[in-house]
C-alpha positions as CSV (number, residue, x, y, z in Angstrom):
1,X,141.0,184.2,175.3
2,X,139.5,186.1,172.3
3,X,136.0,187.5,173.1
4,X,133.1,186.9,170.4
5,X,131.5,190.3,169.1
6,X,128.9,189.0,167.0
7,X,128.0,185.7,165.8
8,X,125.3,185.0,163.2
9,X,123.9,181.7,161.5
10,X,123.7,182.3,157.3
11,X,122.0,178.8,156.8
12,X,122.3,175.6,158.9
13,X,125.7,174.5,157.6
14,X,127.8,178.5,158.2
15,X,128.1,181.2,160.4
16,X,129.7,184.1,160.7
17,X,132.0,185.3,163.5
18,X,133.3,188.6,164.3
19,X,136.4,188.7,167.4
20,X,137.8,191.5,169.3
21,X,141.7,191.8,168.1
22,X,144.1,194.3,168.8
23,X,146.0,192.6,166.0
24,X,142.9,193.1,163.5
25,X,145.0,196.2,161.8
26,X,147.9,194.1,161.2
27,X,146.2,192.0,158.9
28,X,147.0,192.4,154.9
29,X,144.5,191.4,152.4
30,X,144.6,187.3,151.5
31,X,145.7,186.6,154.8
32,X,144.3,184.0,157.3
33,X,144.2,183.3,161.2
34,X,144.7,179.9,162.7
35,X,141.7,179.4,165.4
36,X,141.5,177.1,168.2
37,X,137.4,176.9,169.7
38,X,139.1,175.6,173.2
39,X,142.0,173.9,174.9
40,X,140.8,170.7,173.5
41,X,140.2,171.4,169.4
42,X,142.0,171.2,166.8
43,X,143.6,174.3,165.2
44,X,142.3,175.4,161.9
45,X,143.1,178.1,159.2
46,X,140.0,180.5,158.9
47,X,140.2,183.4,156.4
48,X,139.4,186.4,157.1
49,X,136.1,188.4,155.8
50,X,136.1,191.7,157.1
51,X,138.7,193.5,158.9
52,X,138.5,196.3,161.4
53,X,140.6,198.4,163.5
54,X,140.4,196.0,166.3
55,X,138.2,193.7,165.5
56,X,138.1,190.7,162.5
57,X,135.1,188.6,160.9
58,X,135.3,184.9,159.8
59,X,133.3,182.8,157.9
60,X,133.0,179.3,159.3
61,X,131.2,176.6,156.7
62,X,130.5,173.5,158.9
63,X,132.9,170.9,157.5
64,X,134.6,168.9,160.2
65,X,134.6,168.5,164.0
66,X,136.6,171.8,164.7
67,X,134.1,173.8,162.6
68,X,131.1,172.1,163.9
69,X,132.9,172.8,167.6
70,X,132.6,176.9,166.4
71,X,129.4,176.8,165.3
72,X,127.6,174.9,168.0
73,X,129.7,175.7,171.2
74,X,131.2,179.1,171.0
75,X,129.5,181.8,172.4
76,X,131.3,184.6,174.4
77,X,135.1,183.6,173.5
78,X,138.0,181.7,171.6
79,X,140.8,180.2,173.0
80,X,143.3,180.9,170.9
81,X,144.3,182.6,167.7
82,X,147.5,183.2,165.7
83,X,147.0,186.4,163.2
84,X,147.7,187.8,161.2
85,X,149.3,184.3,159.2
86,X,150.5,183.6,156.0
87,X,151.9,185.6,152.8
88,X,149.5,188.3,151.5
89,X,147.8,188.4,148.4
90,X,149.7,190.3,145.4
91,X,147.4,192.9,145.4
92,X,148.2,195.7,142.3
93,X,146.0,196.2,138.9
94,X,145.7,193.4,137.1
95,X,142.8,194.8,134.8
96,X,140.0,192.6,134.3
97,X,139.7,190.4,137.5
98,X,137.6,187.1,137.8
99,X,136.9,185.5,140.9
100,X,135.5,182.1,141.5
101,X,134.8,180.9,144.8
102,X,133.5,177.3,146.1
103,X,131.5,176.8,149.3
104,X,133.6,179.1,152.1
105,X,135.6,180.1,149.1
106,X,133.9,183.1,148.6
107,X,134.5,184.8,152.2
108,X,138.6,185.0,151.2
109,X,137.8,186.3,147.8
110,X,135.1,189.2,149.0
111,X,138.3,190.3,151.2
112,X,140.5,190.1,148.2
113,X,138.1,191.6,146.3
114,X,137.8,194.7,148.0
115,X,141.9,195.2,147.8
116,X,141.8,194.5,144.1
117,X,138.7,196.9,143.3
118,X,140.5,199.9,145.6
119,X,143.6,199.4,143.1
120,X,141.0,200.1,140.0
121,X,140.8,196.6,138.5
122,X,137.5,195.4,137.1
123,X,136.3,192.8,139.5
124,X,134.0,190.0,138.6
125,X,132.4,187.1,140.8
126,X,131.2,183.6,140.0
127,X,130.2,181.6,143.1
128,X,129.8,178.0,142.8
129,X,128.5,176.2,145.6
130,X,127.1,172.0,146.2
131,X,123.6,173.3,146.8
132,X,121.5,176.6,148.2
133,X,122.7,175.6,152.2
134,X,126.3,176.4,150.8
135,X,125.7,179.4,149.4
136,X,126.7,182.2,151.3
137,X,127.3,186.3,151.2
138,X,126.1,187.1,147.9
139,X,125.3,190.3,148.4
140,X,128.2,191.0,150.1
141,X,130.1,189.9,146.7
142,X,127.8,191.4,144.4
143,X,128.5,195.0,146.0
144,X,132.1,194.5,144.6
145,X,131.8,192.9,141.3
146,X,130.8,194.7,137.9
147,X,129.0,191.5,137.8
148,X,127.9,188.5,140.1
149,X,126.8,184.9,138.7
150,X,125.8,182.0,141.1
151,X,126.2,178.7,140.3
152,X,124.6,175.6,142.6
153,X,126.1,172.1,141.5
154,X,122.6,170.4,141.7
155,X,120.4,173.6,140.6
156,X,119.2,174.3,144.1
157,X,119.8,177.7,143.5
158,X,121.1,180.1,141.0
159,X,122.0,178.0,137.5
160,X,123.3,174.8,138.2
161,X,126.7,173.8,136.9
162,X,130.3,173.3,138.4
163,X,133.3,175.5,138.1
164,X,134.6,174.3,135.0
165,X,131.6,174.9,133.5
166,X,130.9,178.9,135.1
167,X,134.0,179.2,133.6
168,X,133.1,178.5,130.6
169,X,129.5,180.1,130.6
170,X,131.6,183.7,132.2
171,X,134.0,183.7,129.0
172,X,131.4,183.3,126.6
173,X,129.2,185.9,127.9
174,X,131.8,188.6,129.4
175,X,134.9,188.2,127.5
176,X,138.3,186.8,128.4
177,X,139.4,188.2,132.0
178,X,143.1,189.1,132.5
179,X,143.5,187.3,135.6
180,X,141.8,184.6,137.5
181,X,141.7,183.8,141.6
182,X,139.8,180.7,142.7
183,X,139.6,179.3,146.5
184,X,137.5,177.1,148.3
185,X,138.5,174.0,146.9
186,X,141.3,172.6,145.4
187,X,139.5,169.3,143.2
188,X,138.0,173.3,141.8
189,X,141.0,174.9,141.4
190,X,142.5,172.1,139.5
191,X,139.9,172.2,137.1
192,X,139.8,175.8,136.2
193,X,143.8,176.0,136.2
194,X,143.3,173.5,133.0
195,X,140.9,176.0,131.6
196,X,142.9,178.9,132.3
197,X,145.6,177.2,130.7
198,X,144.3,175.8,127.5
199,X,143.6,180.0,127.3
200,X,146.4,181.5,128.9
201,X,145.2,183.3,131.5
202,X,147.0,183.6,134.1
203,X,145.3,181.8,137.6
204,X,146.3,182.5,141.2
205,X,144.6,180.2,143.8
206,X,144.4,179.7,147.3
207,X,145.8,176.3,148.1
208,X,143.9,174.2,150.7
209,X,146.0,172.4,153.6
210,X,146.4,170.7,156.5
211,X,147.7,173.8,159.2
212,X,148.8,173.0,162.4
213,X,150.7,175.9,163.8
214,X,150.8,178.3,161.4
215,X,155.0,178.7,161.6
216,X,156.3,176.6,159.2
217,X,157.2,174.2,162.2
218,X,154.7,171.0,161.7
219,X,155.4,170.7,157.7
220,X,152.3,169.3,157.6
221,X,151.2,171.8,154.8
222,X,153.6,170.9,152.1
223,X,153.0,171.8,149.1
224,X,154.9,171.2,145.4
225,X,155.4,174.3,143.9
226,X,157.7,174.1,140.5
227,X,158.6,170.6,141.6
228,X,159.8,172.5,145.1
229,X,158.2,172.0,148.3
230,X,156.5,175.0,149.9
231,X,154.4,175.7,153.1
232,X,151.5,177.1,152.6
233,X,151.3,178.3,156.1
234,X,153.9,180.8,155.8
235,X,154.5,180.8,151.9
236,X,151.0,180.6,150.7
237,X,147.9,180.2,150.7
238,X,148.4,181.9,147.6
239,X,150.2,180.0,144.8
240,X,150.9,180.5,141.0
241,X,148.0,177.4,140.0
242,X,149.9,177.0,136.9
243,X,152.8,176.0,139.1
244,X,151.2,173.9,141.7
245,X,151.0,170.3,141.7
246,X,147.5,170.1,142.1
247,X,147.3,166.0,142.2
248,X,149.8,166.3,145.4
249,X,147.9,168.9,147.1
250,X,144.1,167.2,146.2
251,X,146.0,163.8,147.8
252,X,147.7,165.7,151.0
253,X,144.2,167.2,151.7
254,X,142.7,163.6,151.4
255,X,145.5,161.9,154.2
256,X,143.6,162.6,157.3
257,X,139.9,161.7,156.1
258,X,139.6,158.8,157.7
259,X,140.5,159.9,161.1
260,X,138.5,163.7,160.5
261,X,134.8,161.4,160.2
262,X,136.1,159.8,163.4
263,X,136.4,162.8,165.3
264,X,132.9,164.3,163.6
265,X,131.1,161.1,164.7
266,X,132.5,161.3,168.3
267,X,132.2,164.9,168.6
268,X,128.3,164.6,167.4
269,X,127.7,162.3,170.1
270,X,128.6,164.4,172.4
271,X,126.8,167.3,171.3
272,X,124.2,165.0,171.3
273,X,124.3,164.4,175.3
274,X,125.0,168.1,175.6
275,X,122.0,169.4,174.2
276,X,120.0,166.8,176.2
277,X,121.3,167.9,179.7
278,X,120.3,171.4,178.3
279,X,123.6,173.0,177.5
């Protein structure tokens, strides 16, 4: 068990949630934990935030049943948590950095961020969210960039447009960057590593995937790197998005929807009788 420091609703679909972790100052920037709510969830990757000497903070965006189990349920402890997991980012100067987040995107990139700025690169931030109950920790972002630009998809909040076009609207107003990170989404990351492309600029994403245990043991997060298979568990999540095969990884990602709105449904009817016994 994993005892729960601090957590704290940002809007009705995140929170954020700081755990006590000896293991906390093992953790390299980029890297993720795999969390388990209790004996009975499923495992997911959650990136880390902030980082402490013995603590950690995740941000959780409401998404599935295991997310909705954090966010409603847990209180005083986790069950279970694998950290620090995965490869590092490749943190060194770049120059001029830009980072575009979607949704729970932007909680990896802040931690990035702050690795990237320490190493004297010039760090900007674009974050692009569905709508204003997805946008999250802007001022946290803002604190690291030279300069921060929200985007909402349907003009909720900030100037509305997607990825692609952010993209598009940054270069035109602040100049060609020298490197480009995205995460949050992969349908995103596709669509900016064709931009970054048509350009040149090099693009490192994070690559979304199913993540069972974390060890390279399930092979459930395969990814096709250069035509080779990778895990991101262990190998990623960071990836070369030039290199990626981004249709494999969008149609991976896709493989367990039906069974993930089964699990949602049943798990909100049992909050449901939950909260009407009063628990």
């Amino acid at each position: 068990m994993y005892k729960v420091l601090r957590k704290e609703r940002l809007t009705p679909k995140a929170v954020l949630l700081e755990v006590q972790d000896e293991r906390a100052k093992l953790v390299k920037p980029g890297q993720y934990a795999l969390v388990q709510a209790n004996e009975e969830s499923e495992p997911i990757p959650l990136s880390f935030l902030d980082v402490k000497e013995s603590s950690y903070t995740f941000l959780v965006e409401v998404g599935g049943r295991a997310t909705l189990e954090i966010a409603e349920l847990v209180e005083e402890k986790i069950q279970f948590i694998e950290a620090p997991c995965g490869s590092p980012f490749p943190v060194k100067n770049y120059g001029k950095v830009l980072l575009i987040s979607k949704n729970w995107g932007v909680a990896p990139l802040i931690n990035i961020g702050r690795a990237l700025k320490e190493e004297s690169n010039e760090i900007y931030f674009v974050h692009v969210a569905e709508d204003e109950e997805r946008v999250f920790l802007t001022k946290e972002a803002s604190e690291i960039s030279e300069e921060f630009l929200l985007f909402t998809e349907d003009g909720s909040l900030g100037e509305e447009g997607n990825s692609e076009w952010a993209l598009g609207y940054f270069i035109e107003n602040f100049g060609k960057p020298d490197l480009i990170v995205s995460a949050g989404s992969n349908l995103d990351s596709q669509m900016i590593n064709r931009f970054a492309e048509e350009r040149n600029i090099p693009h490192i994403a994070m690559v979304n995937a199913h993540i069972l245990d974390a060890n390279g043991l399930c092979l459930a997060c395969r990814v096709l790197v250069e035509g080779q298979e990778k895990l991101a568990c262990i190998d990623g999540p960071w990836f070369d998005a030039s290199k990626v095969d981004w249709d494999y990884a969008i149609q991976k990602e896709a493989f367990y929807k039906e069974e993930e709105e089964k699990a949602l449904k049943t798990f909100l009817r049992e909050l449901q009788r939950l909260k009407a016994r009063g628990r």
